[in-house]
N, C-alpha and C positions, 0 to 999 in steps of 0.2 A: 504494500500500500504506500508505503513511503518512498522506494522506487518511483512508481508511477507519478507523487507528489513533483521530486526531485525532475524527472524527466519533461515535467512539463513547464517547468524554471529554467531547465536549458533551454530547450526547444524557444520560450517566451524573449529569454535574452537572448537566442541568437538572430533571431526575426527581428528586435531590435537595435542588433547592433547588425544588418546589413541592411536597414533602413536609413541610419543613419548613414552609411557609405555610401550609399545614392544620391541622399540628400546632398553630400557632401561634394559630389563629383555634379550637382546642378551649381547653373551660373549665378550667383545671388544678384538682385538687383541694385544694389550698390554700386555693381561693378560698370554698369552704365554709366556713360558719362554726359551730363545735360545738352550737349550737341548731337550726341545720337538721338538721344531718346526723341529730340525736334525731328532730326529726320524721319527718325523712322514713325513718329507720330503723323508727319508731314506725307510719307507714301499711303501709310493706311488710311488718311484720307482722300489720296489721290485715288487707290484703290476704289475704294467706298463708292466715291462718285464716277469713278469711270465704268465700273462695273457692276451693270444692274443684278445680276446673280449674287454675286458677294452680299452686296449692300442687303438683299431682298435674305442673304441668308445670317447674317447679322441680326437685322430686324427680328426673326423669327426666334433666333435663340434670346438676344436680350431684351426682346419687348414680348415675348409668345408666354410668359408665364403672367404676365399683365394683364392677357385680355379678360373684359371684364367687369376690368376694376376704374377708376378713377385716372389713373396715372398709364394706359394705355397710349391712349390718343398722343399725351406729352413726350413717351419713348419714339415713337413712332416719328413724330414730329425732329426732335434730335438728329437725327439720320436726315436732314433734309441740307441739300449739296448747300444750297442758294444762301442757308444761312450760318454758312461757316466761317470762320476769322479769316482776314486777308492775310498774306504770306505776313506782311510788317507785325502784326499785332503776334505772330509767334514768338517772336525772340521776346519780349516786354514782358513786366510784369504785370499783375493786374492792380487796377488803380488800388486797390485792399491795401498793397504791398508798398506800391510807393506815397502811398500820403502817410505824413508820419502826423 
């Protein structure tokens, strides 16, 4: 009986500790550095809009558990090309940030 105890303490830690080895071998986001993250924020946009499949499969995953509700129509809306920041307004901060 105590066998069986012990054995499932290994088994527990060692499914632990190669969780953590994968965790470990992922890129942590830190490791971004604020010029990438513009770009690559900047293509997923360009994606977004250039691409009605993408955009339409976006929509589905982050606005599709919305439907229904109150805050549907408002996800749904987000996704829309026309009211996106102009390239200038990406590098800025927002006014929050710079009024002291």
């Amino acid at each position: 009986m105590m066998a069986r105890g012990f054995a499932s303490i290994v088994v527990a830690v060692a499914l632990i500790v190669g969780t953590g080895a994968t965790l470990a071998q992922m890129p942590a986001a830190h490791d971004e550095t604020p010029e990438q993250n513009v770009r690559e924020s900047h293509q997923y946009q360009q994606l977004l809009c250039k691409n009605a499949a993408f955009r339409q499969h976006r929509i589905d995953k982050e606005c599709g558990p919305l439907q229904g509700s109150q805050f549907y129509e408002s996800c749904v809306a987000s996704f829309d090309c026309g009211k996106q920041p102009s390239d200038a307004n990406w590098r800025r901060a927002p006014p929050s940030e710079t009024i002291k």
